[in-house]
Backbone bond lengths (Angstrom), bond angles and torsions (degrees), N, CA, C in turn:
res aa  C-N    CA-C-N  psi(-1)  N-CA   C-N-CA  omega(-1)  CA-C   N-CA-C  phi
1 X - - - 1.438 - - 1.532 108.10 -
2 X 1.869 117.12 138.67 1.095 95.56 -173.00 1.636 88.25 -138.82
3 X 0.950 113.27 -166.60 1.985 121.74 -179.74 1.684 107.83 -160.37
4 X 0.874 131.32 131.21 1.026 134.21 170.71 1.242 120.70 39.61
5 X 1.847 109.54 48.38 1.462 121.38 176.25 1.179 114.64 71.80
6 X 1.299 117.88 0.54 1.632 109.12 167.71 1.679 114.59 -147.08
7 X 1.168 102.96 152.91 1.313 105.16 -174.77 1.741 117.58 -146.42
8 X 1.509 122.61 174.84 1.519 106.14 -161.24 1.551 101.10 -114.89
9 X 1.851 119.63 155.82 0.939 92.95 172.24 1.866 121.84 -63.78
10 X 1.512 98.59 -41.75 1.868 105.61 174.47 1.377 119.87 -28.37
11 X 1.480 115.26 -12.82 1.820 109.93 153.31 1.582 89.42 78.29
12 X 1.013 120.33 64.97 1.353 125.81 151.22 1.572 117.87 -70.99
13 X 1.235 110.19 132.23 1.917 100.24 -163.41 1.834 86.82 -102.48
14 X 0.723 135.81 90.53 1.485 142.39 148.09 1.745 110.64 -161.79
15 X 1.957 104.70 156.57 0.817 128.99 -170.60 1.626 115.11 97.25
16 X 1.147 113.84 -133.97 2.066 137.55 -177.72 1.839 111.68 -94.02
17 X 1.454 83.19 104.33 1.445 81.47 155.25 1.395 134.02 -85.91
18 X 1.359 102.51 142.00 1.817 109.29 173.59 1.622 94.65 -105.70
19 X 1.279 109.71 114.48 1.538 129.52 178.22 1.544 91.59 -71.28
20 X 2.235 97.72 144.86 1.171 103.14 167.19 1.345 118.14 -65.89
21 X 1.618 117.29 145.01 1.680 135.93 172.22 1.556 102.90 88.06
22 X 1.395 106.90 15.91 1.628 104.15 160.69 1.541 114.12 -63.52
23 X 1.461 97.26 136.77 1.492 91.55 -173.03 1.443 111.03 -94.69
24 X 1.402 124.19 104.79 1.273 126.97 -155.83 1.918 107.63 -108.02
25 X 1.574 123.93 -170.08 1.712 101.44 165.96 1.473 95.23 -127.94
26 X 0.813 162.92 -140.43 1.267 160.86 -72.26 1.775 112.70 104.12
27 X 1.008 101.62 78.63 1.904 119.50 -178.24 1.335 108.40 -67.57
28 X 1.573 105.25 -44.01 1.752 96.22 -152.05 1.680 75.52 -161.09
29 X 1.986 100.33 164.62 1.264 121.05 173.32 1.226 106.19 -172.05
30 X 1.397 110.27 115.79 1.822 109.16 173.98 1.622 109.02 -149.50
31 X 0.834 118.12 -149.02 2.145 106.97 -154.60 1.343 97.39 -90.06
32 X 1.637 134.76 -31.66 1.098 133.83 147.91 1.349 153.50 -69.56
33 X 1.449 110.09 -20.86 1.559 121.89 168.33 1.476 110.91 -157.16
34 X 1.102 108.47 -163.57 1.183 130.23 -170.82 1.664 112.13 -162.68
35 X 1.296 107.89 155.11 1.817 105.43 -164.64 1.704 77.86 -145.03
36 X 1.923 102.16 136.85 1.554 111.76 177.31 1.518 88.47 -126.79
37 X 1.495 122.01 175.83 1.185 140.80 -178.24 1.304 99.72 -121.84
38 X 1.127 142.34 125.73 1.456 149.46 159.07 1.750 109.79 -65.45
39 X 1.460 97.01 156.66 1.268 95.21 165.78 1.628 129.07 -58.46
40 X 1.364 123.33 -38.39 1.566 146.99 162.01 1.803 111.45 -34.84
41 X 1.686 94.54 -30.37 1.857 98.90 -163.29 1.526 112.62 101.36
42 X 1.217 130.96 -10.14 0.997 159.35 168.11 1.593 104.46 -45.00
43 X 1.619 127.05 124.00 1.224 112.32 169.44 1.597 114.07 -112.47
44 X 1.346 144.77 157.41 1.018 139.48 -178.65 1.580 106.98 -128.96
45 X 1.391 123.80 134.49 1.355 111.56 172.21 1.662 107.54 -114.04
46 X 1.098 122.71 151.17 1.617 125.97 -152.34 1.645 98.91 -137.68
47 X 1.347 119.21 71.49 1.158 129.20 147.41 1.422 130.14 -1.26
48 X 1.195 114.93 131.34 1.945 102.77 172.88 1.837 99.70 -131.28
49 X 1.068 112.82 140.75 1.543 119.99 179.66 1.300 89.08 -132.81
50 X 1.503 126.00 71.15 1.416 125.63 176.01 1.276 124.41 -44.42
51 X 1.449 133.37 -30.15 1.135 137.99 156.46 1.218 111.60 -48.97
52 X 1.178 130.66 -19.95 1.479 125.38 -178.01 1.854 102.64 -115.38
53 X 1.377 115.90 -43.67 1.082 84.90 176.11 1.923 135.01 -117.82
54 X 1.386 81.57 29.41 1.808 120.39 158.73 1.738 104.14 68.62
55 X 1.413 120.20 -4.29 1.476 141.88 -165.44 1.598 105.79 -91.54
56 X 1.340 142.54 147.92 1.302 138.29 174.69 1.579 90.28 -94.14
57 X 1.308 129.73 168.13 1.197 119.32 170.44 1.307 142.48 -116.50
58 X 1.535 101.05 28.57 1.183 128.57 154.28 1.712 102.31 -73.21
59 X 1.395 118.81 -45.35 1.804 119.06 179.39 1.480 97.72 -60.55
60 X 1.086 116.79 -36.65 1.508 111.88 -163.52 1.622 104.63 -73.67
61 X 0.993 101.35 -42.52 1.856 110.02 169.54 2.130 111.43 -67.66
62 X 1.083 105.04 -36.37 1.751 102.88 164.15 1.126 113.44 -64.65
63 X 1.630 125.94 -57.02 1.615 111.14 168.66 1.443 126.64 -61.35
64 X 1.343 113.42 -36.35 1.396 119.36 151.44 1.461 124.59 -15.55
65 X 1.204 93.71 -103.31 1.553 119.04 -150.06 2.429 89.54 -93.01
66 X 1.475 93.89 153.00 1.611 104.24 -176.93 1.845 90.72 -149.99
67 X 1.389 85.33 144.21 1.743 92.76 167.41 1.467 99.41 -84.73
68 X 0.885 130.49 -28.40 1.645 126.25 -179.58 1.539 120.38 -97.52
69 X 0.786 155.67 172.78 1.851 154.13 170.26 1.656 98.67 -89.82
70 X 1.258 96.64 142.17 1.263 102.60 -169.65 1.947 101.93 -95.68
71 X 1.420 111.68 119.72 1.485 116.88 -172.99 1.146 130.03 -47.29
72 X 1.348 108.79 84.95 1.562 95.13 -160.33 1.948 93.96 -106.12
73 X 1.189 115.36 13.20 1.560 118.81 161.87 1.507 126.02 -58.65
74 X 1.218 95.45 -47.31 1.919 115.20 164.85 1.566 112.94 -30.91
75 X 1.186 125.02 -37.07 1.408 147.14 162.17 1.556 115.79 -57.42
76 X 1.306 128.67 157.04 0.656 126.12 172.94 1.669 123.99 -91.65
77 X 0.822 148.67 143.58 1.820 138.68 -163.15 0.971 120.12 -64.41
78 X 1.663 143.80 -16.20 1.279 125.31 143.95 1.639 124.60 -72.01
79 X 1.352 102.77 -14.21 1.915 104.67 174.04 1.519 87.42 -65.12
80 X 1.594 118.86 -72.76 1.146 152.74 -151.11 1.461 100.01 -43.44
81 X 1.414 134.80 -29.26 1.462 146.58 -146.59 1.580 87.41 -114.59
82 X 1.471 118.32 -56.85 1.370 118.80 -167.51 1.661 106.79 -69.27
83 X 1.404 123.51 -22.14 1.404 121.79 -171.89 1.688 94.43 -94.63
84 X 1.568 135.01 -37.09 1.542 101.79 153.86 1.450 138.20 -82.13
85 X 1.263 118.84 2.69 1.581 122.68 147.80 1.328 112.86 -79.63
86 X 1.202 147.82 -11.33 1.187 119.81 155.99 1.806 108.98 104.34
87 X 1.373 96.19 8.70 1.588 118.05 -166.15 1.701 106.10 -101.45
88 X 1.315 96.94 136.85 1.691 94.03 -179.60 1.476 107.24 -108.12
89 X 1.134 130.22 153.47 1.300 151.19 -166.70 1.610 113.53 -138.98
90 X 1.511 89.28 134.47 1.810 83.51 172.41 1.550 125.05 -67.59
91 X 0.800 148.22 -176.66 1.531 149.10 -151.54 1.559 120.40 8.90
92 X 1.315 113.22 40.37 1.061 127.06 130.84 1.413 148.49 -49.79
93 X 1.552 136.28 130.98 1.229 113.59 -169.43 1.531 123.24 -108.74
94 X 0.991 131.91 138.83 1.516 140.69 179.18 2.127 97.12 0.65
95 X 1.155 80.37 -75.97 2.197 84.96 177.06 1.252 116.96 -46.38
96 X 1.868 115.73 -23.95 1.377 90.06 -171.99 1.488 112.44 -105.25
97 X 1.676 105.70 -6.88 1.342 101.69 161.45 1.309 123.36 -74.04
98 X 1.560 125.89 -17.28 1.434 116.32 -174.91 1.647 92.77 -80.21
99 X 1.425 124.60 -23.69 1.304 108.51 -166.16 1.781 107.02 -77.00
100 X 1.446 106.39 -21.74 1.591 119.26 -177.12 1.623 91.97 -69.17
101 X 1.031 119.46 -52.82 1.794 132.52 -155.76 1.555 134.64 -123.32
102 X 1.394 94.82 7.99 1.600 107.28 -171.09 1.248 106.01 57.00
103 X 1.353 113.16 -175.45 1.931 115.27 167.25 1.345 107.18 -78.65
104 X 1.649 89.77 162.74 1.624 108.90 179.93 1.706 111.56 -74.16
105 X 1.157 127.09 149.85 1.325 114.52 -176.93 1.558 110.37 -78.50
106 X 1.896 101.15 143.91 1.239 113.47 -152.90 1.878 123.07 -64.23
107 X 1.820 93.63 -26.10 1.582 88.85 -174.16 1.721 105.76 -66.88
108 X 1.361 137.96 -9.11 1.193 125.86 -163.35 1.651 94.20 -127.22
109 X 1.087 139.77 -22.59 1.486 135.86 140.01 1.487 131.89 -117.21
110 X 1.824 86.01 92.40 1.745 91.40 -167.57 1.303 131.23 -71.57
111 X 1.996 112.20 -2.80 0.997 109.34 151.42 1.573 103.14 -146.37
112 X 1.594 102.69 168.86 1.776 103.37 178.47 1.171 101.83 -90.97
113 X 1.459 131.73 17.41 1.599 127.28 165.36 1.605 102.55 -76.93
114 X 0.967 122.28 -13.62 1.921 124.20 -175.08 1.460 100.78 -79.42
115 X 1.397 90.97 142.82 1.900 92.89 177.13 1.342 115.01 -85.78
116 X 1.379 138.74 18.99 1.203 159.94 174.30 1.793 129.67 -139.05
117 X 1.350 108.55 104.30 1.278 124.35 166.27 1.033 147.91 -63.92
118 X 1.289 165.79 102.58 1.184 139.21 -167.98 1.695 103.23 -120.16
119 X 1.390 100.16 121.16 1.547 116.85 165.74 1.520 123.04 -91.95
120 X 1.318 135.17 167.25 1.508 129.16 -174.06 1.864 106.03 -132.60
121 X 1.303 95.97 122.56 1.419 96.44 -175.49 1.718 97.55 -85.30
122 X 1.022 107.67 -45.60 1.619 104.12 174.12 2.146 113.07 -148.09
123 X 1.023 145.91 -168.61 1.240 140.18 179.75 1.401 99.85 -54.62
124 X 1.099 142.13 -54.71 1.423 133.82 -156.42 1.801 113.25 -100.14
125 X 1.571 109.31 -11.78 1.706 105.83 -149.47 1.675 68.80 -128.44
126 X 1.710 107.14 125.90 1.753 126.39 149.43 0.914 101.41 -141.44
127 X 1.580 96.46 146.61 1.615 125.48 149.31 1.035 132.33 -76.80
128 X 1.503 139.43 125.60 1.152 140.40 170.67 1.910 116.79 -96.08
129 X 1.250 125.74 111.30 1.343 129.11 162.04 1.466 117.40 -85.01
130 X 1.270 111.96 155.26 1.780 113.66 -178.54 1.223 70.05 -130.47
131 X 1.436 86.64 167.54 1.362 139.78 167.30 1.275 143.67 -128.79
132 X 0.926 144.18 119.24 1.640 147.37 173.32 1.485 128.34 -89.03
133 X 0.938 109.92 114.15 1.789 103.96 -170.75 1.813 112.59 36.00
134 X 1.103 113.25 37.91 1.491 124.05 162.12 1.945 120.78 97.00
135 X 1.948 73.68 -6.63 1.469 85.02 164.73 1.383 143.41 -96.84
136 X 1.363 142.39 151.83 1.633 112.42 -174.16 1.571 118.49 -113.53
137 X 1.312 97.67 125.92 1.512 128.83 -143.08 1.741 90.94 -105.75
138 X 1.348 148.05 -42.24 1.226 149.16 -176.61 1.480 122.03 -151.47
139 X 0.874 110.45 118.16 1.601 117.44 161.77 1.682 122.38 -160.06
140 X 1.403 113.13 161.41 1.578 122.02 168.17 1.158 102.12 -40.59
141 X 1.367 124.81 165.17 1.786 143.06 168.06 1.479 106.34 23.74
142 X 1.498 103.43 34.28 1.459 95.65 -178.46 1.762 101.66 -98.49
143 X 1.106 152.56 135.60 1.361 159.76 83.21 0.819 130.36 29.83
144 X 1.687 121.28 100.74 1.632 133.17 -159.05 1.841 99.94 -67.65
């Protein structure tokens, strides 16, 4: 999600989504950000406050960015629809929410082995998802 050409790594969920397997370029990369080109021409620069989101941002650019599209056909087409909108759904699995949402930022889920997430809609407003054996069983704005 980005707003006005820039966006954080801490995964703030507001503004423009860039759907997974957008084919984006890769402008710039240095210990603090990274800058992509949209398909539109559009550039975005993607911030890292590693203290907050515990990732170097070169990692953040490996989960990022793929020379290949990441298969999200394997799914069935309403998973498949909800993981490029950006929409979470219950019985979803750990992979397909990071593929809907990237990871949660690291200082408040220090690992994705926890059955509970916490995402940030903005500095003050997060969501927390659980999980059950890797599946997700409850959360805010989550999708029966």
């Amino acid at each position: 999600m980005f707003e006005k050409g820039a966006a954080e790594a801490t995964n703030y969920w507001r503004g423009s989504l860039v759907p997974i397997n957008t084919q984006v370029t890769l402008v710039a990369l240095d210990g603090k950000k990274m800058v992509v080109r949209l398909p539109s021409g559009e550039t975005v620069s993607i911030d890292n406050i590693e203290k907050f989101s515990r990732r170097s941002t070169s990692t953040i650019a490996h989960n990022l960015l793929a020379t290949q599209p990441v298969p999200i056909g394997r799914f069935n087409d309403a998973t498949a629809s909800a993981i490029k909108s950006g929409i979470l759904k219950m019985g979803m699995t750990k992979e397909q929410v990071i593929m809907a949402r990237d990871s949660p930022p690291g200082h408040k889920t220090p690992t994705l082995d926890f059955d509970t997430w916490t995402y940030w809609s903005s500095r003050f407003v997060t969501q927390s998802l659980v999980f059950s054996n890797g599946v997700l069983v409850r959360g805010r704005d989550v999708l029966p």
